[in-house]
ZAKOL-118795 format. One record per atom (N, C-alpha, C, O): residue in three letters; x, y, z. Coordinates in pm, whole numbers, padded with zeros to 5 digits, always signed. Layout:
BEGIN
ALAXYZ ...
***
This chain:
BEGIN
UNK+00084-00118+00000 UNK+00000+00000+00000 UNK+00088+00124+00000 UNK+00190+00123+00069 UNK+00065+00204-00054 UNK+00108+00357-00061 UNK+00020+00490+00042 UNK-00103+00495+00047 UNK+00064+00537+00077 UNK-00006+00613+00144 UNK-00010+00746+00078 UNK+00065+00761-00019 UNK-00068+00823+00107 UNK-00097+00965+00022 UNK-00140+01095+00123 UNK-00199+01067+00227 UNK-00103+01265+00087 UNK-00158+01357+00171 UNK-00209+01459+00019 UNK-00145+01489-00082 UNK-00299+01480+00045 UNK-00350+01555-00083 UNK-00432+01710+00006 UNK-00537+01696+00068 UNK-00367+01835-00004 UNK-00473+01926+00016 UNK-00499+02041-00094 UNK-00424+02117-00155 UNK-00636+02020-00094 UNK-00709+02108-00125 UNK-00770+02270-00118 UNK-00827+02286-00010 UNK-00773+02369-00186 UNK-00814+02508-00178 UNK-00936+02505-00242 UNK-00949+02521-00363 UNK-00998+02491-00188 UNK-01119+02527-00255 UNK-01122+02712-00258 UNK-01062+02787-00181 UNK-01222+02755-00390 UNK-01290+02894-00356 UNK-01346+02941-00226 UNK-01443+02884-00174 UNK-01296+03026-00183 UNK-01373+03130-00054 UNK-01551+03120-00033 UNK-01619+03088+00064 UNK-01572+03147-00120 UNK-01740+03158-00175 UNK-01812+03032-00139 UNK-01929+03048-00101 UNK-01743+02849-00145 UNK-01827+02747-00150 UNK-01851+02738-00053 UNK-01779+02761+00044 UNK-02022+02680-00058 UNK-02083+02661+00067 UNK-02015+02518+00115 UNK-01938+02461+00037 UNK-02043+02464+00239 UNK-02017+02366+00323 UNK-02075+02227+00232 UNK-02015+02121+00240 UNK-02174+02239+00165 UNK-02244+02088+00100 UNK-02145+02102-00031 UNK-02104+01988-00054 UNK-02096+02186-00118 UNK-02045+02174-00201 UNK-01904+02136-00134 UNK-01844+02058-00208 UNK-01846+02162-00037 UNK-01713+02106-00022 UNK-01730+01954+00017 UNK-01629+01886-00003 UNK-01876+01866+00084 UNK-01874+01781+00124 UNK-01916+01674-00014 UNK-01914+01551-00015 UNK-01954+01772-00131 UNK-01986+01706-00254 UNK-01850+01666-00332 UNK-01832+01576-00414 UNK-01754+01768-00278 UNK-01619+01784-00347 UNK-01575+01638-00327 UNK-01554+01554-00414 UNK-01565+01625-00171 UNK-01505+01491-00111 UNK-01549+01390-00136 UNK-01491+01284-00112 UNK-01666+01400-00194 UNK-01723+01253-00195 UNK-01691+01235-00358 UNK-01679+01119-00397 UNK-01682+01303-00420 UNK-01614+01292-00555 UNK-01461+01225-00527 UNK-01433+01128-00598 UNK-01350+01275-00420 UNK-01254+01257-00452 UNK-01239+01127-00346 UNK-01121+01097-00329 UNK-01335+01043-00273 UNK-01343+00955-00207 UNK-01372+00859-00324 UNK-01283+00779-00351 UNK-01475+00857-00393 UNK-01516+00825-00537 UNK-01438+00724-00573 UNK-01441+00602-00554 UNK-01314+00851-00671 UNK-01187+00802-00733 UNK-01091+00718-00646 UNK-01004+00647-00697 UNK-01107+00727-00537 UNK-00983+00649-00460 UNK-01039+00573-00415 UNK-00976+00546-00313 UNK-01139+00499-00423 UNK-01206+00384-00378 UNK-01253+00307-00493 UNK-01277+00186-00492 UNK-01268+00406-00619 UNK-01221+00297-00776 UNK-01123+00235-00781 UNK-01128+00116-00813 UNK-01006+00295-00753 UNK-00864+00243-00753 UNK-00861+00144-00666 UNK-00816+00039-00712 UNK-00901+00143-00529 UNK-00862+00041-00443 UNK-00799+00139-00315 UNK-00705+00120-00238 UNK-00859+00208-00323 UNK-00805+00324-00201 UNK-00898+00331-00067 UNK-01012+00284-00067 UNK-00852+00380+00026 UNK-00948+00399+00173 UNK-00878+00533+00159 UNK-00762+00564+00131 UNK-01052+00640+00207 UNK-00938+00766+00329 UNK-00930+00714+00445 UNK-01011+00637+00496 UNK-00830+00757+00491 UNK-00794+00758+00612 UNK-00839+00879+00725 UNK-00864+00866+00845 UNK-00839+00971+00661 UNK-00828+01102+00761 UNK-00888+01230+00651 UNK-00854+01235+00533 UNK-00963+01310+00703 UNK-01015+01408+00651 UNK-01064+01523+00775 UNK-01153+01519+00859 UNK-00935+01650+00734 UNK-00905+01700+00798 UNK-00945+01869+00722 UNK-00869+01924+00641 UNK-01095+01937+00776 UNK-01147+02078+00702 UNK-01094+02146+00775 UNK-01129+02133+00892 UNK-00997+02240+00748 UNK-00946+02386+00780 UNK-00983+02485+00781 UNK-00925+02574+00843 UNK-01087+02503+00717 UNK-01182+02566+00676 UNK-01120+02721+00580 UNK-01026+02723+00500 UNK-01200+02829+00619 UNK-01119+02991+00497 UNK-01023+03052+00577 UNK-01036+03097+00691 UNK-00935+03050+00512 UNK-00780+03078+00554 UNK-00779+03213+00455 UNK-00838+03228+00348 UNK-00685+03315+00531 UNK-00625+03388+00434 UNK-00514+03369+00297 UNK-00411+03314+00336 UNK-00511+03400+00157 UNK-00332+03346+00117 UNK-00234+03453+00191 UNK-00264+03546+00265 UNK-00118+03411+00150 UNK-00010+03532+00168 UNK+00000+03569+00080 UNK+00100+03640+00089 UNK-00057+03577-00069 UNK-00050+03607-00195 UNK-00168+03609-00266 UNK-00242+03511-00252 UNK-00204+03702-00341 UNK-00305+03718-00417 UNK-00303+03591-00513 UNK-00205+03579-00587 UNK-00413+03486-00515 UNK-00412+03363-00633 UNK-00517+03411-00683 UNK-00600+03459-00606 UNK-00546+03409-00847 UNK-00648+03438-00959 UNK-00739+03500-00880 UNK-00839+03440-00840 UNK-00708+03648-00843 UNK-00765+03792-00778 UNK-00876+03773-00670 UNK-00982+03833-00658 UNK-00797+03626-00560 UNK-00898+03597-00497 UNK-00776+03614-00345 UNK-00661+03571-00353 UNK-00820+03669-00243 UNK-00751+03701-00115 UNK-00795+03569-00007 UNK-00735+03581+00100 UNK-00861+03482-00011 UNK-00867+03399+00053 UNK-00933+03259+00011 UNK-01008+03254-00086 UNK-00894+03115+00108 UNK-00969+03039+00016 UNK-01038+02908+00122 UNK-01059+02960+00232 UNK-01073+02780+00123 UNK-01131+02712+00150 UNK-01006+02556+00199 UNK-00989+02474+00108 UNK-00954+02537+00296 UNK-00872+02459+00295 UNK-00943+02302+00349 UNK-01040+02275+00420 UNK-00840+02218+00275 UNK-00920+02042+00319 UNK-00789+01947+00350 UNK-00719+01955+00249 UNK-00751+01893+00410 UNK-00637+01804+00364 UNK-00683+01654+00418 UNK-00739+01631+00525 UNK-00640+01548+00305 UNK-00722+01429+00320 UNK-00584+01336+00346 UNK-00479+01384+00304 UNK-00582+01256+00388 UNK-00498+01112+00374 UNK-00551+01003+00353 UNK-00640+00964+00428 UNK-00519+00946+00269 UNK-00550+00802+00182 UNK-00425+00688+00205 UNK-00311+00698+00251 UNK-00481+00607+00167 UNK-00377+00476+00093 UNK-00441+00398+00026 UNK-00528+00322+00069 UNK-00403+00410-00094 UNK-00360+00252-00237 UNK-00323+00154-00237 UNK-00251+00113-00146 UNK-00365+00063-00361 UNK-00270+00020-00403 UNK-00186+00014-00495 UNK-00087-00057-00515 UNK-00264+00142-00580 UNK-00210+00170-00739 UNK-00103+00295-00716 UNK-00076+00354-00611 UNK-00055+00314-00840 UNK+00033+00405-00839 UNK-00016+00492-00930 UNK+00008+00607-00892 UNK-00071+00488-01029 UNK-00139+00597-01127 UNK-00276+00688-01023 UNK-00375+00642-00966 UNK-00224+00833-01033 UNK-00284+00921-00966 UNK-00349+01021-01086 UNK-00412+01125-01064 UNK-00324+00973-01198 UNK-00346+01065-01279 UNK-00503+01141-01286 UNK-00529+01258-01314 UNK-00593+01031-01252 UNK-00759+01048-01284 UNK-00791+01172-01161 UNK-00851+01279-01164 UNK-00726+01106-01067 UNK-00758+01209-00955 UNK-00738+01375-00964 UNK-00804+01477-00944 UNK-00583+01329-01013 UNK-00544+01511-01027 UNK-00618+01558-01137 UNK-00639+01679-01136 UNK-00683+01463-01274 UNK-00783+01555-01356 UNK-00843+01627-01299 UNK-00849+01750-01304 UNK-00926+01506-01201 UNK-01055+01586-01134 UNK-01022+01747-01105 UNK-01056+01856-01151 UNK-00954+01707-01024 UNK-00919+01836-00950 UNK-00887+01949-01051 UNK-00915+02069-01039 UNK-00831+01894-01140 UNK-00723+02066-01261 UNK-00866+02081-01319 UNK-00873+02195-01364 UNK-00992+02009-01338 UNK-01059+02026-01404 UNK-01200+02109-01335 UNK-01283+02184-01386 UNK-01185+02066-01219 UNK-01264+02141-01122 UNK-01287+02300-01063 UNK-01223+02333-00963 UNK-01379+02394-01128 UNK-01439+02522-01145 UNK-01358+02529-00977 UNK-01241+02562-00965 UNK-01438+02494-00872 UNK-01429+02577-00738 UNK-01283+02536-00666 UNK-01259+02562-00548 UNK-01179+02461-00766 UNK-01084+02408-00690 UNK-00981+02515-00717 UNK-00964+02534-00837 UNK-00890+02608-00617 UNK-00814+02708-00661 UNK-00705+02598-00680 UNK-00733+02514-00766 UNK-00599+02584-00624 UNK-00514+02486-00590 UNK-00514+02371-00514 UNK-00574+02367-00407 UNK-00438+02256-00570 UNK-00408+02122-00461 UNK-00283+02090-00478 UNK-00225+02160-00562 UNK-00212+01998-00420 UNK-00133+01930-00407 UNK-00147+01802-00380 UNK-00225+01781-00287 UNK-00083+01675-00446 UNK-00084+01558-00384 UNK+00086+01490-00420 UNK+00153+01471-00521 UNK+00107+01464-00236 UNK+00231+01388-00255 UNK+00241+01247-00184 UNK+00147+01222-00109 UNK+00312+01178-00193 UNK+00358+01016-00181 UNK+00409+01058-00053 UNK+00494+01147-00049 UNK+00364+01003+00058 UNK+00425+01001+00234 UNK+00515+00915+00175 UNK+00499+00841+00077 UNK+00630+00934+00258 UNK+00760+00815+00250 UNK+00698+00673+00370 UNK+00618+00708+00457 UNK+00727+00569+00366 UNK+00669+00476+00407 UNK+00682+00502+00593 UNK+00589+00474+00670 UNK+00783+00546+00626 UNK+00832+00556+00750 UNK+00733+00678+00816 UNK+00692+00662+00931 UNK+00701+00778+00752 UNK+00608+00880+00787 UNK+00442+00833+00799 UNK+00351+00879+00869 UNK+00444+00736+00715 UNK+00308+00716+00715 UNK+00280+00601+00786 UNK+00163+00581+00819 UNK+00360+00525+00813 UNK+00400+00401+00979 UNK+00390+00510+01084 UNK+00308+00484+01172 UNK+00436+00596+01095 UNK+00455+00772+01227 UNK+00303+00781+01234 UNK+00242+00798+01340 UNK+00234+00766+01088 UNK+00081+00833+01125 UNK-00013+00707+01146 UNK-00128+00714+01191 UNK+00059+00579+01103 UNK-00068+00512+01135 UNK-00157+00465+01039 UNK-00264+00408+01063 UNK-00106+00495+00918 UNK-00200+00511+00783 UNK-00159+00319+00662 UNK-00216+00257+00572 UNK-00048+00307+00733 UNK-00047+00161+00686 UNK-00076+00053+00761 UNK-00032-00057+00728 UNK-00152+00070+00869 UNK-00178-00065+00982 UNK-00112-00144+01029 UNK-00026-00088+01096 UNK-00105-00242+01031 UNK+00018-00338+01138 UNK+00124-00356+01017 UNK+00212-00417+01078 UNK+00177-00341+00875 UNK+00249-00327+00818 UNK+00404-00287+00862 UNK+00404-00191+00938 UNK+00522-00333+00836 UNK+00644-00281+00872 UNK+00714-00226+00785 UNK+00777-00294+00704 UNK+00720-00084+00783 UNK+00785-00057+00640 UNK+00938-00123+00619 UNK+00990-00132+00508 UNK+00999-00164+00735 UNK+01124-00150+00713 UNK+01127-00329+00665 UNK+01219-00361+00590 UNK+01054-00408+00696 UNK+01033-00610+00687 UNK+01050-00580+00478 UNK+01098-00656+00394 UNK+01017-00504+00467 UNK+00990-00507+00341 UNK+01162-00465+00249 UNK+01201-00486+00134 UNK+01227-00397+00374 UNK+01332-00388+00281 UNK+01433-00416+00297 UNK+01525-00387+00220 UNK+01444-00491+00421 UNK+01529-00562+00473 UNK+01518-00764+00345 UNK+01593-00858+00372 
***
């Protein structure tokens, strides 16, 4: 399994059901693949430190998952393709970080590379 941290900006403006519509879209895709979330964590409207596409604040989410696939590609469509999504990010936890969080279960990252 791979583990994953993906967050999300949503627009300032979306209401609360559209961010919970967001998630269940991106729960969706990662449970096509063979994915569980793990953790879903709303931050809710944050200021930027920078003006992004003439908008001063935005909508924060950050989720944790784990796979078993490695193609992320469908997911990040969603998202580049998505009207209320300002920015996301999604990166690969290193195995040892995501053993720290708990997100691979009784798994040993290290049995595997030994």
């Amino acid at each position: 399994m791979r583990a994953y941290e993906m967050m999300v900006i949503m627009d300032a403006g979306v209401e609360e059901s559209d961010v919970s519509d967001r998630v269940e879209q991106i729960v969706e895709n990662i449970t096509a693949h063979g994915g569980e979330l793990m953790t879903e964590d709303r931050w809710g409207k944050r200021r930027f430190a920078y003006e992004i596409n003439h908008q001063h604040e935005g909508y924060y989410l950050v989720l944790e998952f784990v796979t078993e696939t490695r193609e992320m590609g469908s997911l990040e469509r969603l998202l580049r393709l998505a009207d209320d999504v300002v920015r996301h990010k999604l990166i690969r936890l290193p195995d040892s970080e995501a053993a720290r969080r708990g997100l691979l279960g009784d798994e040993d990252p290290l049995a595997e590379a030994g």
